[in-house]
Each structure stands twice: as C-alpha cells, then as structure tokens.
N, C-alpha and C positions, 0 to 999 in steps of 0.2 A: 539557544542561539539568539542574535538580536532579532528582537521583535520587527525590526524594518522588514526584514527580508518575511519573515512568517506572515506579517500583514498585508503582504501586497495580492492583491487578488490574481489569480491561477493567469487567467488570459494576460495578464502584463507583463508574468517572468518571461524573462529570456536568456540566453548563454549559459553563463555558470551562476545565475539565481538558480535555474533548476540543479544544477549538479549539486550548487551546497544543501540546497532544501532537504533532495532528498538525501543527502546522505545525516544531514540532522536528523531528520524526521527517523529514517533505519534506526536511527543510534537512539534515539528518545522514545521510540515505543518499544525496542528492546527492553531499554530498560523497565518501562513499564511493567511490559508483559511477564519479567522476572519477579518483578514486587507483586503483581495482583494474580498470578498465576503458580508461582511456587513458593513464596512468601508471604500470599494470603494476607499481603500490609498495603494495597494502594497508597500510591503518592497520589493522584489526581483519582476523581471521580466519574462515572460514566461520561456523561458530558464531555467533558474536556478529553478522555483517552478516544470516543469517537469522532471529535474536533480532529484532532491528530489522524489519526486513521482517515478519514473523509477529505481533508488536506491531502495526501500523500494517495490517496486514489483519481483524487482530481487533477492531481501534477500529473501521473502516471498515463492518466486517459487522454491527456493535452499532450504530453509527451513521450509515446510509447517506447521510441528509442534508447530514452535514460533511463528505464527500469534497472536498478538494481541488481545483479545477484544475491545480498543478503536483503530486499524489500521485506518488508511489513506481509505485502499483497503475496508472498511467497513461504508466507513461514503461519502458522498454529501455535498459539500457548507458548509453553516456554518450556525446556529442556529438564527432565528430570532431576527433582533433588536429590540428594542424598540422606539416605537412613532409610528408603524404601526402593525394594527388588523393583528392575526394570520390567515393561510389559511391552512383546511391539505387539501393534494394534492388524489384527488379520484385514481390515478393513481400516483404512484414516480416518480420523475422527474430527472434520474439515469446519472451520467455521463459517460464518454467516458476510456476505457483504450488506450493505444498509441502506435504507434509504430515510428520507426525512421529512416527506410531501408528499401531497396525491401526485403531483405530475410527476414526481419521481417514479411511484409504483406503477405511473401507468405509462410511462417508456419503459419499465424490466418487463412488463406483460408484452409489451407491442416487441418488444426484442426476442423473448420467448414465442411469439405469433411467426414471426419473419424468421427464425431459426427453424421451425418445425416448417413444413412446405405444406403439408395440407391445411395446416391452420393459415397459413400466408393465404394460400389460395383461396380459400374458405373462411368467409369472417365469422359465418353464421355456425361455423362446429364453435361447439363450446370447450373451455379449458376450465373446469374443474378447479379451483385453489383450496386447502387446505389451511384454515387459520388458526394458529392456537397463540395465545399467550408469550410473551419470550419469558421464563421465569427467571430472577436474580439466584443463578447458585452455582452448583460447581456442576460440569458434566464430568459423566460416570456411564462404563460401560460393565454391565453383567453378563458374562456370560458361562450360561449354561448347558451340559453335555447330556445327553438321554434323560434329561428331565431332571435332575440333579446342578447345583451352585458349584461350580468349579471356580470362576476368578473373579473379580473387581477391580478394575482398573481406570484411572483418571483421564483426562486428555492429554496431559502432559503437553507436548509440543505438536500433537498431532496424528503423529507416526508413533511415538512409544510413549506410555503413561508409566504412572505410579501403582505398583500391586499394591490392594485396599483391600482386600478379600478379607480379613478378620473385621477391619472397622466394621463393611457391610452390612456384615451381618446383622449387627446390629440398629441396623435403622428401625423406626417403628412401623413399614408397611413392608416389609421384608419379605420373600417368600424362598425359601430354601428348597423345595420343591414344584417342579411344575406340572399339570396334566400328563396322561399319557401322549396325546395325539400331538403333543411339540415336536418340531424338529429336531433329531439328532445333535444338530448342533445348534444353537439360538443366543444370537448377541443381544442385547435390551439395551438401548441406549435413552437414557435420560436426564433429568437434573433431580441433584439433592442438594433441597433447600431448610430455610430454617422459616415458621409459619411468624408472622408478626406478634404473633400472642405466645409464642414459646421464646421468640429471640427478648423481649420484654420480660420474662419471669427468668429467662436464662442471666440476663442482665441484675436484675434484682440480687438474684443468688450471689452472681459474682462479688457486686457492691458489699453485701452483708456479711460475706466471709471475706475483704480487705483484699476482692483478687481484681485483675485488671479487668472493665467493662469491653463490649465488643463493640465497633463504631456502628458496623450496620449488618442486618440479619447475611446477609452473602458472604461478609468475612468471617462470620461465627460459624456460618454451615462449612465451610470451604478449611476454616483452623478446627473444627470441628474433627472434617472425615480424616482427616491428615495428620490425624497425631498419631505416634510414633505406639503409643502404651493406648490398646482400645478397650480398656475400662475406661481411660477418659471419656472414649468418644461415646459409650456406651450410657456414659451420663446426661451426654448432651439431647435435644431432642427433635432429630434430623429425620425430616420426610423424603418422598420420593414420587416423581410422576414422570412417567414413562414416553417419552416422544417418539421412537424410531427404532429400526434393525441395523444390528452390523452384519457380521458374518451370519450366513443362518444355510443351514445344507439341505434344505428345501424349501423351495417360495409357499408360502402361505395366505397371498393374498396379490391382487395385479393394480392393488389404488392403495394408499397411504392409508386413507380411510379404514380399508378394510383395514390393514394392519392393524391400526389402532383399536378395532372393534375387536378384533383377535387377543392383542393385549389383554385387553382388558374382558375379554370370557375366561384369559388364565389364571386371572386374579391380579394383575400391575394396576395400580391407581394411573389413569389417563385425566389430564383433567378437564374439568365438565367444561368449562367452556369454550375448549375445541368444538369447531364449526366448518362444513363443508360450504361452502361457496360459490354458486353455481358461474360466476358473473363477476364484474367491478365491483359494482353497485353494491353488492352484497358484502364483496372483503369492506369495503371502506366503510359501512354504513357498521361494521362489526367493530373497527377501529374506534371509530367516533364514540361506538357505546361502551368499550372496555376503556380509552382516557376518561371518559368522562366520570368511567364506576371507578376506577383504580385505587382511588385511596379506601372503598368498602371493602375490598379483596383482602384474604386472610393472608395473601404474602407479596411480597413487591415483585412487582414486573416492569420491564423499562421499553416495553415494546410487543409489536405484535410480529411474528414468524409465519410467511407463506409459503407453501408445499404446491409444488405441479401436483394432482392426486393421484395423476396414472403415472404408474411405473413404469411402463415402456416409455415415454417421455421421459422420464426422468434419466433413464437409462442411454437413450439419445442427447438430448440435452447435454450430459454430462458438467464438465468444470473446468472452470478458468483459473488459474493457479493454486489456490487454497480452497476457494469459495464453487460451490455448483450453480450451476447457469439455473438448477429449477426450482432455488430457493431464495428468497431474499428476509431482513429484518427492517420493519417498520418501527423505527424508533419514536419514542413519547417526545414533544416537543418542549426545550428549555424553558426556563421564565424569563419574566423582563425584571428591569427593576429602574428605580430614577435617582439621581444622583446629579451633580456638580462638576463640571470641568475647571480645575483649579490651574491648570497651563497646560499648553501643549507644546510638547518636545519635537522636534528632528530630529530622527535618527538615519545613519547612512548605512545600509545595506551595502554585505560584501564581494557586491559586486557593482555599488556605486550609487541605486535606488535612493532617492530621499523621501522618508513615508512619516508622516506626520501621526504621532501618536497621544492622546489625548491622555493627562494625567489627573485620575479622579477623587472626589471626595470617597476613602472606602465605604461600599457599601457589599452586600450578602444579595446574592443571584442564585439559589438553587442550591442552596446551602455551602456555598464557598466565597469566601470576600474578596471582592475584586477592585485594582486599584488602576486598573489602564486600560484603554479602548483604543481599537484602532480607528484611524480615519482615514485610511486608504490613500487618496492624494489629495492634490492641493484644488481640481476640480470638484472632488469629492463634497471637501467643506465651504468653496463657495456655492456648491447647488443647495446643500444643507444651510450656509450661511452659520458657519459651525465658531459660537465665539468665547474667548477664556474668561470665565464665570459665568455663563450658560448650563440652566437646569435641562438635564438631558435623559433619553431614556435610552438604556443600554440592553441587547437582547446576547447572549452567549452562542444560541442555536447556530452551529453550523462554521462556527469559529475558535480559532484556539485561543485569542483572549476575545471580550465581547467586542461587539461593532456598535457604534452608535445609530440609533435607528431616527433619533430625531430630536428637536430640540422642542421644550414646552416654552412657546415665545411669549405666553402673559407672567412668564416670572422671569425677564430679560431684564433686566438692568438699564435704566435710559441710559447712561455711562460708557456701555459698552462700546467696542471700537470692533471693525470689521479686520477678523485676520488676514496680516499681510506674507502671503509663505516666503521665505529667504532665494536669493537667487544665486547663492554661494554656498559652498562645502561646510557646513561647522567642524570639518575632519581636519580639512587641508587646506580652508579658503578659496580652493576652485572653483570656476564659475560650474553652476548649476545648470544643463539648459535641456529642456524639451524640445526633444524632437518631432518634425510634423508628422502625424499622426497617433505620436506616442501618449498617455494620460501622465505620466510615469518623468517626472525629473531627475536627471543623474549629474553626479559628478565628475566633470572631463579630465579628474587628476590623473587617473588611470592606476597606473603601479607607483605613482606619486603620492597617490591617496593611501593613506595607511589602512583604513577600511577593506579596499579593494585588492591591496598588493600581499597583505598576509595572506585571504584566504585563496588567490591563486594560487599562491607555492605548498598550499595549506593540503588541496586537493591534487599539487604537484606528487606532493611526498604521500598520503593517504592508499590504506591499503587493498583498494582496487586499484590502482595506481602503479606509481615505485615498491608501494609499500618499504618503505627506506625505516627500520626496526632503531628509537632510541633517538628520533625527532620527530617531536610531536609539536601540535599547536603551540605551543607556550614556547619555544624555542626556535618556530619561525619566526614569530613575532619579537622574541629578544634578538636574535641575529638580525633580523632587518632594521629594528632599531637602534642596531650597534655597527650598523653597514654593515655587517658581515656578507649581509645575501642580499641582489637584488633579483634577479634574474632566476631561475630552475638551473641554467648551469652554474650559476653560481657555486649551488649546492656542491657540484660534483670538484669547487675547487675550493671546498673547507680546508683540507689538509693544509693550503698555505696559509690557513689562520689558526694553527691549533695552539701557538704559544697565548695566542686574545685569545681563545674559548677557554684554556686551562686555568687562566687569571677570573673566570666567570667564577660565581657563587652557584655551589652545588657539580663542578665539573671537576675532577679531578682526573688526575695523570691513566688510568685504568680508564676511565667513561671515556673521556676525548679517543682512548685510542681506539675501543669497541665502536662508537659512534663514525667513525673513520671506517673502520673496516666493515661496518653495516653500509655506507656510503658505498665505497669500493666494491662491494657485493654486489651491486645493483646495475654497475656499469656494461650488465649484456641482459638486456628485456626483449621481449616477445614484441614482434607490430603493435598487436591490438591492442595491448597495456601501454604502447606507448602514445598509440594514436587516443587513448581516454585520457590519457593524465594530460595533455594539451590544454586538454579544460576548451573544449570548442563549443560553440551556442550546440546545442538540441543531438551533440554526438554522445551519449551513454558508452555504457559498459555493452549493448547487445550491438548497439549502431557499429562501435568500435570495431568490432569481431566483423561482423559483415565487410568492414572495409578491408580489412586486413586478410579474410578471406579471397574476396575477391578478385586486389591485388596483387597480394603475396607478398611484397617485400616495401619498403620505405622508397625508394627511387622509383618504383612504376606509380606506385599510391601519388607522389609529388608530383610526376609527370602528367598523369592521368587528372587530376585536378586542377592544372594548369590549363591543360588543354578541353576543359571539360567549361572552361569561363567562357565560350560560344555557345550559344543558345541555338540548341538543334544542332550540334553537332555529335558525331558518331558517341565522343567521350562522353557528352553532358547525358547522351540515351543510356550506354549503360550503367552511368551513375544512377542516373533517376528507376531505370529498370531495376536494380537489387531490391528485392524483397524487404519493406521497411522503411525504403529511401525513396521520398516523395518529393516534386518543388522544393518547399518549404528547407528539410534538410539537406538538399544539396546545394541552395542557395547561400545556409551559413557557412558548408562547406567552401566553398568556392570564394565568397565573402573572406575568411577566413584566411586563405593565401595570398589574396590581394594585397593584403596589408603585410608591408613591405618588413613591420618590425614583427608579425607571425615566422615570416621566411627568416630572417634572422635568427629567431630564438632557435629554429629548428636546426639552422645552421652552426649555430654556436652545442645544441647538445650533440650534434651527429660527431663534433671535435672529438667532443668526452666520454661517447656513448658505443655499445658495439648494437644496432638494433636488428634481432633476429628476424629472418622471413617467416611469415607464415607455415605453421603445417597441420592440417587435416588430421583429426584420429578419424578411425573407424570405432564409431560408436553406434552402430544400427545396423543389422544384419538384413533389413528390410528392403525389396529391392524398389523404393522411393528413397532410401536416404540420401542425401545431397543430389537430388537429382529439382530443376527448377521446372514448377508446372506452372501452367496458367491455363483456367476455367474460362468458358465462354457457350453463351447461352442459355436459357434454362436448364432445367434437369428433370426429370421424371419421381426420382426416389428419394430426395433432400435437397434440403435448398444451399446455393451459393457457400452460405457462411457453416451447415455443417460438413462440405463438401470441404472448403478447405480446412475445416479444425482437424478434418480426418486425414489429409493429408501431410499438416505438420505435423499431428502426434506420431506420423511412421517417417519422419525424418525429411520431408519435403520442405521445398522451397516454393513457395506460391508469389510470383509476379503478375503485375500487374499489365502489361505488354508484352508479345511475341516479339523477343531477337533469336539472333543463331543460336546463342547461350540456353534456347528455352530447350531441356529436353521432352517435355510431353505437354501436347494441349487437349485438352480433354475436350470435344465437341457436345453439348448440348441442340435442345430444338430452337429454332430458329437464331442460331448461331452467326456473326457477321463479319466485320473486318478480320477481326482474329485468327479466325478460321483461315476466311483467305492470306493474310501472313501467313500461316502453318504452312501452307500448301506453297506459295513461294518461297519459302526459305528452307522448304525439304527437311522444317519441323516434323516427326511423328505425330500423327493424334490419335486419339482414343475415342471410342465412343462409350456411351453411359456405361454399359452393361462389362466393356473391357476394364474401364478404370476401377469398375466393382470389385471386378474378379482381381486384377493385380494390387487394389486395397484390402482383399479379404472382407472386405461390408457385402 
C-alpha cells in the first residue's frame, strides 16, 4: 500500500484512512503468515511482520468499531498445506499478543490486576508471572494417550494443524513413551527448534554437497519438520523444549510452574532458563539479563513470554480474540542505524493525507536494507528541523518502515536550507490545508483527487462490501481514468459503457458480459453491507451491523440519523446508547448525512439498488442472546470488565445507559443513577447472585 497512509501515526487516521489501512494491513499479513507459516520462506523478518501486527492492533484498539471480520487480531498461522493429513486441535493452539517496553508490560499487568477483583482490590496479593524465553521455531503439539505417542501436529492456523507424527519421532529429545502416573490423555505443547551450533554445521553440509543453504536456524527447523519424506527430517538435527498442556483428562498441577516441573520429571526438556517471578521487578530485571546474554544462548530467541502462574486465573482471565488476556510476548528491541537523507518526497494517502517521507542513503538496520523513513508530518520535521542531506539516525522499532529519531547536527552542512512542506496536492494541484486542531495536511480535491477517488470506489466494490466478483483495484482505477466511473453508482451503470470497456486491452466480448452480470448480481444487498461500503469515518464491518440491527431497514436508519443531529434528543440517546456507539461515532455518523453530496450519493444508489432490511438469525440458545444489559455498581464475585466479557460470550448486549431498550440491569453494591433509571422505566434488575445464576458462572 502507499507508504502515506502506513505512516501516519494511529491518533491522526480518520474516515476511511482506517478502513483502507486495515483492510491492507488483513491482506499483507495474510500473506505473510502463508509464507512464514506454511511455506517456511519469510518475505519480511521478525521485526517488520511484528511492525504490521502492532500497526493493525493499535488501529483496532483506537478503533474498535472497524475490526475486521478476516483481522489479523482474529486468525492464528495459516491454513494447512497440502501433502500433509489434516489435524483439528482438541484445544486451539492461540498465539501471543506483544509488547515492546516496560510501560507496555506494565499496563497488560495493571489490566490483568483490574480484571481479576480481588487483585484490583488488593494491591498487596501477589500475581505470580511465569518467564521463559520466546524460542525461534516452529510450535508442535504431542499428544499422548495412556502413556504411549499417538500424534504430532503443527499449529497450522490455530484450529487445525498439520499431522507430523512420523517426522516427530524423529527429533533428538524425543520420548515415545511416558511414566505410568500421566494422564490418560496429555497434549505437550512446545517449540522445535534448530540449536545455533547444529543450524551452522547443518549449513556447511548443505554448501559442501551444492544444496541450497538455510537463511536462518527457525526456517531450517520449521523446512526441517515438514518434509513430506522423514528420512530427510531424520537427518536434520531438531530439538525440543516443552512450554505448555493442551488437552489433558486430568489436571496435574493448579500453577504453570508446577506443570512445567511435571514435565519435566516425565522426561520433556523444559528450558533452564524458565523463571518464576514473584513481582515486576523481577519479570523485567530477567528481561534486561536474557537481551543482554542473548547472543551467548545456544539458539535464537526474539523475546521473553509471560504466564499468569495460577491456573484458576488463567482460566477466568481467559481470551480476547486469538490471544489470552493471561499471557503476553515481550519482544527484543530493533537497532538503530545512521544514514543520509538524500530528498524527501510527498506522498498523498488515499484518503487525501500528505505525509512526508524521507528518501535514504541505503543502509542495513538489523539485518535488512533500508531505503525510506517516515516523517510523519510537516510539524513533525520542523520540531526535528529535519533537512535534505542531513546525517540522521533511523530506529525500525515499533514501525513498518523506520522512523527517524534524530538528526546528528555536527555533520549538517552550512548549505543547507530549512524544509519548506508544499501547500498543494502533487496528485491534483489542490490546495492542501490543515485543519484547526488537526497535525495532519490534506487534500481538498476530494473525488477529484485521483489518490482519494479510486480508493473510495476501491472499498465500494471490496469484499466486505458489494464484493462485486471481476473488478478489482486496477480496473477502478482504469475506469475512473477513462471517465467511466465517478460516483459507486456509477458502477451500477457500466452496462451503458460496455461497447468502451470491450475496445479496453485484456476485456473481451465474454469478460465484459460476466463483469456485467457480476454487477447486476449485486443490485439487492443486505443494510449492514450497505451501510460499510459507504466508507463512513470510524463505521466498520461490526459498527455496520449494529446499525442495521437496530434500525432494521435504510429509511428508518436515514430518518433516525437525521433526526439524531439534536444533541440530547430522544434519537441522538439511542444512537449513542448501542453497544459500541459512543460520542465520537455518532458524531461522524451524523457528520456524515449532513453533507448534502453524502445524501446524494445515497440517493442516486437507492435508484439502482434494492437494499434489504435487516434480519436477526437465532444463533445462541442462551437465554442472554440479543437481550441488552447494563451493569452498575460494584460486584462481589468479578470485576466490571469480567462481568461483561461473560455476558457477550452468551450473546449479550452490554450498554452503557439505562433506556426502555435495556432488558436487564444487573444492580451491584452501592449502585446509583442507573439503578434508579431501572426502577422508573420498569427496567428489570438483577441482583449479583440472580445474574450468576441466569449466566451459569
């Protein structure tokens, strides 16, 4: 995607900067995760794939409305290959969210304190963390039945892996049998890696018999377990250390710890440097000494892994999409490197941003060459005083190309000139203007700007969307170019251009008409897909549905919006009252229909379009689904925030204000307004012990 839009810092996007981000970001760590996950061939290197990942969780936390259906933050690994039996996993095999600082680790601890209620209440209980090592290699699940090796399987995407059960066997700390006193059934989850001193002589070999070398010990372990014929793997020389349980048909221990001491009396290689942690002070101070020894370590690690130790925590706790709330990765931190700015470019983001990107002398950052920094904006480089041919220091950490950290001002050039940023479009020629309070310059060409006007109709047609099958990127942008299309309903009046599309290069008499009749197939969608493809500031794929829920049809949704632009009026309350919908997005809602060529465009697709109402499945037999609660007051048994995760995962609705709409208010102790709403609006409430009992907790 253009660099513009990827460089602009999280708090400046707005509209559909977030909508294209994420759907780039979905699409680009896809692909990733297909190359270093079942192709065992990374395109990009740790660094840069958690750059992406860490982007795309900062959008998502800013904007939780626009999460995705196919997210990053929703999916594990990647989809099993082909040439090895599928495996689903009795238990998911979930990864790790990250972090990248102490203050980071010590808001996921404060976050873990305030989810648990006796810890909130109680600063002085302690939380126990579990540290071990993150190892570079592939995870692998064992598992074994009455003390006997039954299967081997990969993570594959999460949910189902790759059966590995022959390679297995073959590793060199292997154990085909376990004690008597194991559990009946006992999953062993861990990494197989490749040691520094075996991936270096495995490398040798290669060289010496004219065979291809391996870039780095992880993609050797990971091409290693996964060949196809395991006398190869049988050659290679792949170890094993043991982190964790899957399935297991009796607990054997109530702290991670113990597990691991369990393990490892049955014979699993656990490794030493796992450490209990009673405190901060002690995870971080274990940090500081594992970067610091890192390169003496007989195999790469790229971070450190924290464990809640007790298992009934962990078990409360539980997990937020992929990731579990009672684990996180502390990642090793990037290098820096110093370099030359030899010009910096403008580029215009598509959705109009102008972000200054600084184009460098190449130079090697952590083993990758890098030829471009961002600069954020144009306040950015006059605080820096950022000027072209300035020696500069460039760090990667925490971005998907590097950022400039500073300029070395005794090798400045008398010469040099202070950069002056542009106050027009290099797209379009539009003027360029910042708005008050905004950091962030854009260009007022709009759908004039060719930047800004492809990728509207871009996310028009895309398939959370229309999903309109046989136009793609490259053919919005040739029809816009060729007038074809200016407008979304444009689209729906291709037909009276198909003798110009047929005269196109690559379209012939069969494509134009398929392309047609994929168009024509689309002209009866659902609300919610209609109200996302609008492309509206901070409205997603979940926000969407909510509205289209609520409303039920296009003409109350229009109504209800219109009349929702009084502040403090009946409509604007329960807009702002849906679950999700806060100020913020109801304001670009509202925002949104004001503008007189929004109501337009709508007007001109409802010509072309048949848009269906809303409808409800029954997907929860649970008697909370679709039903809206709202908490108030303390609680006795779990705090606020697990009180409501418990009540979305049985199909609740959790607002934030009592209307008529609310069916149940759960009364906590010293409980206030809320309450008393319940009680005049002939709300139901609950009290602790009833909402238990109809939650089953």
């Amino acid at each position: 995607m253009s660099g513009a839009l990827r460089d602009m810092p999280v708090e400046e996007l707005t509209g559909l900067d977030v909508v294209v981000e994420l759907a780039d970001l979905a699409r680009e760590i896809a692909e990733h995760d297909l190359a270093y996950h079942q192709k065992d061939a990374p395109k990009i290197n740790d660094a840069e794939y958690d750059a992406l990942k860490l982007r795309n969780s900062a959008i998502e936390a800013k904007f939780p409305n626009q999460i995705r259906a196919d997210s990053p933050s929703k999916r594990v690994g990647a989809p099993v290959a082909g040439g090895f039996s599928k495996v689903t996993h009795a238990q998911p095999m979930l990864s790790l969210s990250n972090v990248f600082n102490e203050s980071d680790y010590r808001e996921f601890i404060e976050g873990v304190r305030r989810f648990l209620k006796e810890l909130a209440d109680d600063p002085s209980l302690p939380l126990e963390m579990v540290s071990e090592p993150k190892i570079d290699g592939l995870s692998i699940s064992l598992r074994y039945e009455k003390g006997i090796f039954v299967q081997g399987a990969t993570r594959g995407d999460g949910a189902m892996g790759e059966d590995v059960t022959t390679n297995v066997r073959t590793l060199k700390n292997f154990n085909e049998t376990l004690p008597s006193d194991v559990p009946d059934v006992l999953e062993v989850r861990g990494e197989v890696y490749m040691s520094k001193k075996d991936f270096m002589a495995l490398n040798t070999a290669q060289e010496a018999a004219g065979k291809k070398v391996f870039a780095n010990p992880r993609n050797a372990a990971a091409g290693s377990l996964r060949q196809l014929d395991s006398i190869i793997t049988a050659r290679r020389p792949l170890s094993f250390f043991a982190y964790a349980l899957g399935q297991v048909s009796t607990p054997i221990s109530d702290t991670h710890w113990g597990i691991l001491k369990r393990l490892k009396d049955w014979g699993f290689p656990v490794n030493a440097e796992t450490k209990l942690c009673p405190d901060i002070a002690t995870v971080l101070a274990f940090y500081d000494r594992l970067n610091e020894g890192r390169a003496g370590l007989g195999y790469d690690v790229d971070g450190i892994v924290y464990k809640v130790n007790r298992l009934d925590y962990q078990e409360r706790l539980g997990f937020v999409s992929r990731a579990p709330r009672w684990s996180i990765a502390h990642k090793f931190p990037a290098e820096k490197a110093t370099t030359i700015i030899n010009t910096i470019d403008i580029q215009v983001g598509r959705t109009g941003s102008l972000t200054p990107v600084a184009r460098l002398e190449p130079v090697t950052v952590g083993g990758v060459v890098v030829s471009n920094a961002t600069l954020h904006n144009e306040d950015e480089i006059a605080r820096k005083d950022v000027r072209v041919g300035d020696t500069v220091i460039i760090q990667r950490a925490g971005d998907v190309i590097p950022q400039v950290l500073k300029v070395v001002m005794d090798k400045r050039s008398s010469a040099s000139q202070t950069y002056q940023f542009p106050h027009t479009c290099p797209e379009c020629g539009s003027r360029a203007v910042q708005e008050e309070g905004e950091v962030r310059r854009r260009c007022t060409g709009g759908l004039f700007c060719p930047a800004q006007a492809v990728e509207r109709l871009k996310h028009f047609v895309s398939r959370n969307a229309f999903d309109i099958e046989g136009i793609g990127g490259k053919h919005i942008e040739s029809f816009i170019r060729e007038g074809l299309i200016k407008t979304p309903a444009d689209i729906f009046r291709l037909e009276d251009h198909v003798e110009a599309i047929s005269n196109k290069e690559g379209w012939g008499g069969k494509s134009v008409e398929n392309l047609i009749a994929s168009i024509n197939d689309k002209r009866a969608i659902p609300l919610e897909r209609f109200i996302y493809s609008l492309g509206i500031s901070q409205v997603g794929q979940a926000t969407a549905r909510l509205l289209a829920k609520q409303y039920g049809s296009l003409g109350a949704w229009r109504g209800a919006m219109a009349a929702a632009k009084v502040s403090g009026s009946a409509a604007f309350g329960d807009l702002t009252n849906i679950d999700g919908i806060g100020p913020s997005v109801a304001k670009d809602l509202i925002e949104f229909f004001h503008e007189e060529h929004n109501r337009d465009v709508i007007d001109d697709l409802e010509e072309q379009l048949t848009i269906k109402d809303f409808t409800t499945p029954d997907i929860l037999a649970s008697p909370l689904a679709g039903k809206t609660m709202v908490f108030t007051g303390s609680m006795e048994t779990m705090s606020r925030g697990e009180a409501k995760a418990k009540a979305e995962s049985l199909g609740a609705k959790v607002a934030g204000s009592v209307s008529r709409k609310t069916d149940y208010v759960v009364i906590g102790a010293d409980a206030g307004s809320k309450a008393r709403k319940a009680e005049e609006l002939g709300v139901r409430t609950l009290s602790e012990p009833e909402w238990l009992d109809m939650a089953g907790a």
